[in-house]
N, C-alpha and C positions, 0 to 999 in steps of 0.2 A: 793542339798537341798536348797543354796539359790535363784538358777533358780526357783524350783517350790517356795519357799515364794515371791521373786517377782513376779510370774503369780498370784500368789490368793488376791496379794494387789493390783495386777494392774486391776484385775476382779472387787475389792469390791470399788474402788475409782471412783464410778462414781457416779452421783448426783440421780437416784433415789435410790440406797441401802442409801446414807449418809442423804438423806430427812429422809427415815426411819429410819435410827439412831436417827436423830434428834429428830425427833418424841418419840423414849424413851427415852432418856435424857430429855426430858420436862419431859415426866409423873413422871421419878423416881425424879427428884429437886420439884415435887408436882407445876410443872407452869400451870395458868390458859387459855395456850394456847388450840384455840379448833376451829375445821371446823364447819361452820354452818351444822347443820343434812341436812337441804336441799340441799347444796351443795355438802356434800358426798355424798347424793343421785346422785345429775345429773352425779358426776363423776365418780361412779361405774355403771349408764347407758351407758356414753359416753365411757369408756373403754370396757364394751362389745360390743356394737354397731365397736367398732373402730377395736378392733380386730377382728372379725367376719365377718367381710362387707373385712376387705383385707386378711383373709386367704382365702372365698370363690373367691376372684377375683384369690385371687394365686393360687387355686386349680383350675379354668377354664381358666388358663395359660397352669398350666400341663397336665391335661386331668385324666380320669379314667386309672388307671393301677394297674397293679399287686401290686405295691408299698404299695399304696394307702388302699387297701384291708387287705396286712399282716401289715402295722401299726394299723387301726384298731382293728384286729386280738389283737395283742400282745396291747393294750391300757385295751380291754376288758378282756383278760385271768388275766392279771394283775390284775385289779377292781378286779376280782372275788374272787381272789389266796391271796392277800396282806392280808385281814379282818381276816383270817385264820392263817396267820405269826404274827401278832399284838396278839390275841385273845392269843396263844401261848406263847406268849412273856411274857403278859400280868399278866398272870395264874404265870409265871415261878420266877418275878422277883419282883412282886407286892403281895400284899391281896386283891385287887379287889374283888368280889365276880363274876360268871357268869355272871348276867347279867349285868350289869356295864361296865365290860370286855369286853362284845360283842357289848354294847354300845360304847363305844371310838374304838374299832378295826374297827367299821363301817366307823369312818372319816379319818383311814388312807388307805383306799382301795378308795377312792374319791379323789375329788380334791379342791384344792384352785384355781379358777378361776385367784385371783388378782396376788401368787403368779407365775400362768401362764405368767400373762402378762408382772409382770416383768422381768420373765426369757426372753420374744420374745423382751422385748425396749434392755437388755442388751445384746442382740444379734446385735441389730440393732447398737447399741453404740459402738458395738464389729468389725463390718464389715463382721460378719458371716451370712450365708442365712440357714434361714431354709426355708423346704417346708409347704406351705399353708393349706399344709389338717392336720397338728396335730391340728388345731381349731378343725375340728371334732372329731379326737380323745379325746382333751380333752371332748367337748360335750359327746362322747360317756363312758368316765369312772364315769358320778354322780352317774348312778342310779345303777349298780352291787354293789358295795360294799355295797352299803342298804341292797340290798336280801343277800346277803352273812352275814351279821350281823343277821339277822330277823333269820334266819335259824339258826345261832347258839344260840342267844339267845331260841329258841323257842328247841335247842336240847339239850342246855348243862345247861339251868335254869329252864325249863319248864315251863315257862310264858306262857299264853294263847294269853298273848296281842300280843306278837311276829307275825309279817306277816298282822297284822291287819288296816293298813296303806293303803288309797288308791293309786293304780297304777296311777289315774289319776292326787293325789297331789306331787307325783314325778315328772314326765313328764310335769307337767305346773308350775313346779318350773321356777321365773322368770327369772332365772338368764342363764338356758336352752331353754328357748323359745326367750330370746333375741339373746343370743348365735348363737344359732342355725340359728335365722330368719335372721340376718344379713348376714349369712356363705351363705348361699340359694341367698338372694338376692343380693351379690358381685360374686356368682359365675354364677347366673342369668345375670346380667347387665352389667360383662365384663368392658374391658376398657372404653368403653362408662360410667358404672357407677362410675367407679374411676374416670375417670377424671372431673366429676361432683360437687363429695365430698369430694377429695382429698383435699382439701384446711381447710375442718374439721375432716377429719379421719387420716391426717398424719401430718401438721405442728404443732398443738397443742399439737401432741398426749404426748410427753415427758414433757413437764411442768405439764400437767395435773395428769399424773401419779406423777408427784413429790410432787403436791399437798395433791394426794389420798392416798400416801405410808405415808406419813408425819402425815396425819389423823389416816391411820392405824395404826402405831409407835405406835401416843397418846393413840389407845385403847387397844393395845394389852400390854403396860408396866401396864394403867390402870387396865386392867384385873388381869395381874399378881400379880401387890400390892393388888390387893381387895381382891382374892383369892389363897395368897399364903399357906396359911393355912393348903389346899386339897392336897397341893403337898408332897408326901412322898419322900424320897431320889429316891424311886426304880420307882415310877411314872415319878418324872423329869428325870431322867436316861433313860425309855422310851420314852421319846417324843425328846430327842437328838439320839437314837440312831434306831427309826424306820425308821428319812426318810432315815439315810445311811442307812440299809436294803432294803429298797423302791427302788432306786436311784441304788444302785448295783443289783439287779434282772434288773431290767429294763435297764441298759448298757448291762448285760448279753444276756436279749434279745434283745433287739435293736440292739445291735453288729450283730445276730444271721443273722436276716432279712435284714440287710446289711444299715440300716440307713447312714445318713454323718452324721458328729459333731453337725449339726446345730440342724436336726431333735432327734440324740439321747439323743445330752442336753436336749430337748422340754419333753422329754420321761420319761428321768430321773427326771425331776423337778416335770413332773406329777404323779411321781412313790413315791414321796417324802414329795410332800406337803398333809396335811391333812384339809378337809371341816370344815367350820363354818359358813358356811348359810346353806345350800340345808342338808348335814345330820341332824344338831341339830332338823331342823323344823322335821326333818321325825321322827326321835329316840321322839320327843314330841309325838307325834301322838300312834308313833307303841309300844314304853317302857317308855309311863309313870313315869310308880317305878324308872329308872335309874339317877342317879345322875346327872342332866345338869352343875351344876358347876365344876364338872370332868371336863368332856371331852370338856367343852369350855375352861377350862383354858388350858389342856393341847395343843388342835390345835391352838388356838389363842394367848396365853400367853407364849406358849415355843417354840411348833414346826415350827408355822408362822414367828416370830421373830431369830430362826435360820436360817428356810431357806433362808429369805430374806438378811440376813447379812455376812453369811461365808456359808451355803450351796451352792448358787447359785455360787460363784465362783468357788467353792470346785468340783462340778457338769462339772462345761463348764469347767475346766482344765481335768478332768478324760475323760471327752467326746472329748478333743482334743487329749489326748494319743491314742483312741483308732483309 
């Protein structure tokens, strides 16, 4: 027992989870510390761009294989399956009403891009490799869990608005088309293009994340004191205990398909964290009527602030047993 507590404090003792502590310890002593908005912006570009430009060079290291295809696979069945475990849950342990319910179940079948990436810097911090192409994976998990959500609201509320969300405002979600473009053009450009912009896509890339986690912190403690209110016991209970849900399917599979440690933590983190950009804007769009301060506070205010603090460790020590 105190082998694994020294693994999960030697996990969480690095400077981008303790930025993000820092960051809510600001918010809850109420300090006036704060990123400029434009600068959070360039620095949730520049962490897409950064990690996307080196998983597609990594995946045109590895090449197309069978691998490659059943992570995919098991990235997507997941998005699909998870909205459905949530919605369940949901119903079991809460008062939600349906659609409501189907609304937040939709942001734990998705993903947290950021907390993506700080799963792949504490990798990097770690001396562990993962492979290149869970960027596409992750890419590939936004948009299922939506349809998976729309469908159950549209089955178990009978809302009309349900499904009524353009395919085209999914799909050119920015934060996917960045993603995506940069994954395309590192795995386009090859070493020729790393060695080009290696000098901004990998020496900075760890300060800058400490910056952006730090930012995050301030808004997610923010969120929680504004809107503690919403939180029921059986609600907060929910959002600490989907992404362990999330995170043990996805070792399940990921063990199955034969992952290494590096790619199955990658699996698990995305199995676990829940969306607060790309779902909220969609759930605006497609369920209206549903409570938005739900289910922001609960992925932003509880489950992004676990993950990033004692999930993440919790994750890459379970993915080293395996």
């Amino acid at each position: 027992m105190t082998q694994i507590f020294h693994s999960l404090i030697g996990n969480l003792m690095v400077p981008t989870i303790l930025f993000f502590v820092l960051g809510l310890i600001a918010a809850a002593v109420r300090s006036d510390l704060s990123i400029p908005e434009g600068a959070a912006k360039f620095m949730s570009l520049y962490l897409l761009l950064a990690i996307g430009f080196k998983g597609g060079h990594s995946l045109a290291q590895h090449g197309l294989s069978a691998d490659v295809f059943a992570a995919l696979g098991a990235g997507l069945v997941l998005s699909f399956l998870l909205p459905f475990i949530a919605y369940a849950l949901l119903r079991s342990i809460t008062r939600l009403n349906p659609l409501n319910a189907a609304a937040v179940a939709g942001h734990y079948g998705s993903i947290s891009i950021v907390t993506f990436v700080a799963a792949s810097s504490l990798l990097d911090l770690s001396g562990i490799a993962s492979d290149g192409y869970m960027v596409a994976v992750a890419a590939s998990m936004e948009v299922p869990a939506i349809l998976s959500a729309l469908w159950i609201a549209h089955r178990f509320s009978g809302t009309k608005e349900a499904g009524a969300v353009p395919m085209r405002d999914l799909f050119a979600n920015g934060s996917v088309v960045l993603l995506t473009g940069a994954f395309v053009i590192g795995m386009l450009t090859q070493d020729k293009g790393m060695e080009m912009i290696a000098p901004f896509v990998v020496t900075p890339f760890t300060g800058i994340l400490c910056l952006f986690l730090l930012d995050m912190g301030l808004s997610a403690g923010r969120s929680l004191l504004r809107n503690r209110h919403l939180l029921s016991a059986g609600l907060f209970a929910f959002g600490l205990m989907m992404p362990i849900v999330g995170a043990l399917l996805a070792m399940a599979l990921g063990t199955a398909i034969g992952l290494q440690t590096g790619s199955l933590f990658l699996l698990m983190v995305l199995s676990a964290s829940a969306s607060y950009i790309a779902v909220p804007a969609a759930m605006k769009i497609a369920l209206p009527q549903a409570e938005s301060g739900i289910y922001l506070t609960l992925s932003l205010g509880v489950t992004f602030p676990f993950n990033i603090t004692l999930g993440l460790p919790l994750y890459l020590w379970l993915a080293g047993l395996v």
